[in-house]
C-alpha positions, 0 to 999 in steps of 0.5 A: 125299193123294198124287197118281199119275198111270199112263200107261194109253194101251197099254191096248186090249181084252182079253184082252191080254199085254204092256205092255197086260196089265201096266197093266191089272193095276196098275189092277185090283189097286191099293188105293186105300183102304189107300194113300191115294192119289189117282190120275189115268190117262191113256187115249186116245179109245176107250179101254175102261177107261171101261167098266171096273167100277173107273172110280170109284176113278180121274179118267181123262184122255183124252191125244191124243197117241200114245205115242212122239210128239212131242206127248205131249212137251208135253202128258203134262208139262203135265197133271203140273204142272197137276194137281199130280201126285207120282208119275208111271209109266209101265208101258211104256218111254213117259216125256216127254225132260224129265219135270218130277216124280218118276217110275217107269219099266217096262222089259220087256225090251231086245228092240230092242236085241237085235233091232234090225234087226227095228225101224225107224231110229226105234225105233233111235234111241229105244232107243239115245238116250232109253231111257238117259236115262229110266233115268238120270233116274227114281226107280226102273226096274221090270222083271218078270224077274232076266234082264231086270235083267241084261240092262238093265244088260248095254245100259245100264250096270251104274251103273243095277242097284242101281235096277232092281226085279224084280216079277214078272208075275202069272196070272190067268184067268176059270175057264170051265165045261164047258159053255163049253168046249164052246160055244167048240169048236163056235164056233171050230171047234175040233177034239177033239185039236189043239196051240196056239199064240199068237203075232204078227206079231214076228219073235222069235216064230219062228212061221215056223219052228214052221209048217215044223217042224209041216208035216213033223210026221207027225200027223193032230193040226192045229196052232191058231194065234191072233193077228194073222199076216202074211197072207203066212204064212198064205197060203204054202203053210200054209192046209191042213187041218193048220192053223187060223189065229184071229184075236183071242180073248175072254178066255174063248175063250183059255182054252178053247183053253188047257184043251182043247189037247193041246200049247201051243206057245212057240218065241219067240227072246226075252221079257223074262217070257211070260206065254202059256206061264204062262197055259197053264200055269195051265189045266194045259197041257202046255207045250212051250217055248223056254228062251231068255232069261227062259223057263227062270227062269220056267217052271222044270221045268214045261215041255218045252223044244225043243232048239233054235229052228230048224226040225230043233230045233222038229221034234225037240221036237215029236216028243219032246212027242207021244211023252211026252204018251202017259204024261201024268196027271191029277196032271200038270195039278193040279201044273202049276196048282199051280206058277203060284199063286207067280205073283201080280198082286195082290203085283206091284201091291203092291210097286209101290205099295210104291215109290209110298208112299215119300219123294220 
């Protein structure tokens, strides 16, 4: 029997998106009994998996060591050859300098390269010096977009294309009853007609310039914010009535926010998938987006698309979006869930179960 061993430490609470959300549907969707495999997980201390109902099909191993760190170095290599492990993968950029076995490694996107002076000199250095060579040296790379295959290559060298797999992330959300909804937006808050939009501390995210352009929108509609924001945005002149600032959400609460919302808002500068827009889509969302990077080969026509990223574009977008809601039908939102069903986490696994069943 193969032994694998996933690099599970990215994986805190859900709901998540990410590198997180990737891993957890690796675990979730991979088929240990058709594939015959046996497969260790590294996790940290507090990590919730322990929890999860799946916990029997895998052996979890508690690393204390934090991913990029010097001592994950020593001890991720001395738990492959003491347990004897085939296969390693990494569902981040995260591999050992010298990885003694076989290995998968998932590159998302090259967003610190692309963005480097949003990162620190050590994030730099990571990218630029040891993210080359884990390509060089693993089996196969795994990327979830054609753009961020084309972009590995573009940094890294077009040597390393023909090992560069594209599987696709998955959409898959709790289905959440009226009821539910309704509990959700009298817990939250949640106004009858709002816009939506999940965001982070990131610069690429561009959610500064999504906040002027919605403060000059002339509309009584108030803007919804979920994620962790620096508090100095939030404080800066934005803490009015036109907008609601969120922290973290529950799975369920997300999706509430997604079915209800009259908009959902995108405006990121760069992705190497977004699954947020996806999401929302899948609850029938109308979408209003950034068509920069992967965006466009993902959302396809499903989407508005704002005409730019600063702030006049985002204003446009935004005005143009309101006035095209106005003609929105019920057949709009079935279409749009129609269209994420091509999107699979279930297929994503086995393609890479794919890679885990071949020859070493």
């Amino acid at each position: 029997m193969k032994k694998i061993a996933i690099d599970g430490r990215f994986i805190t609470n859900l709901p998540a998106h990410g590198i997180a959300r990737y891993s957890f549907e690796i675990l979730r969707n991979l088929k240990l009994e058709e594939n015959k495999f046996q497969v260790f997980v590294f996790i940290t201390e507090n990590s919730f998996l322990k929890n999860e109902a799946f916990q029997t099909k895998f052996v979890f191993l508690e690393i204390k060591a934090k991913p990029i760190s010097i001592k994950e170095q020593f001890i991720i290599p001395f738990y492959l050859l003491k347990l004897k492990i085939d296969f390693f993968h990494s569902p981040s950029f995260v591999v050992p300098f010298f990885c003694p076995i076989p290995f998968i490694l998932t590159l998302h996107d090259v967003t610190h390269l692309v963005r480097e002076k949003e990162y620190t000199i050590f994030h730099k250095l990571y990218y630029r010096l040891i993210i080359p060579l884990q390509i060089r040296l693993a089996r196969f790379v795994v990327t979830v977009s054609s753009f961020s295959k084309k972009e590995i290559a573009r940094y890294y060298g077009n040597q390393f294309e023909e090992k560069i797999n594209v599987f696709p992330c998955g959409v898959e959300l709790p289905s959440v009853s009226f009821s539910c909804k309704d509990k959700t937006r009298r817990r939250l808050h949640l106004p009858k007609k709002f816009c939506f939009c999940l965001s982070s501390a990131k610069k690429h995210k561009n959610i500064k310039n999504l906040l002027l352009a919605y403060k000059q929108l002339e509309t009584d509609v108030p803007l919804v914010i979920a994620g962790k924001l620096p508090e100095e945005i939030i404080k800066k002149s934005f803490s009015s009535s036109k907008f609601l600032f969120l922290e973290t959400l529950s799975e369920e609460e997300l999706v509430a926010c997604y079915s209800l919302c009259d908009l959902f808002l995108f405006p990121s500068f760069y992705e190497g998938f977004g699954l947020p827009p996806l999401e929302a889509l899948f609850c029938g969302a109308f979408v209003v987006s950034s068509k920069e990077s992967a965006l466009s080969e993902i959302l396809e026509e499903q989407v508005k698309y704002f005409p730019s990223l600063h702030c006049d574009g985002l204003l446009r977008g935004l005005i143009e979006a309101f006035s095209e809601l106005k003609l929105e039908k019920k057949e709009d939102r079935e279409k749009r869930r129609l269209f994420t069903s091509r999107f699979s986490w279930k297929v994503m696994t086995e393609n890479i179960t794919a890679l885990y069943s071949q020859d070493l």
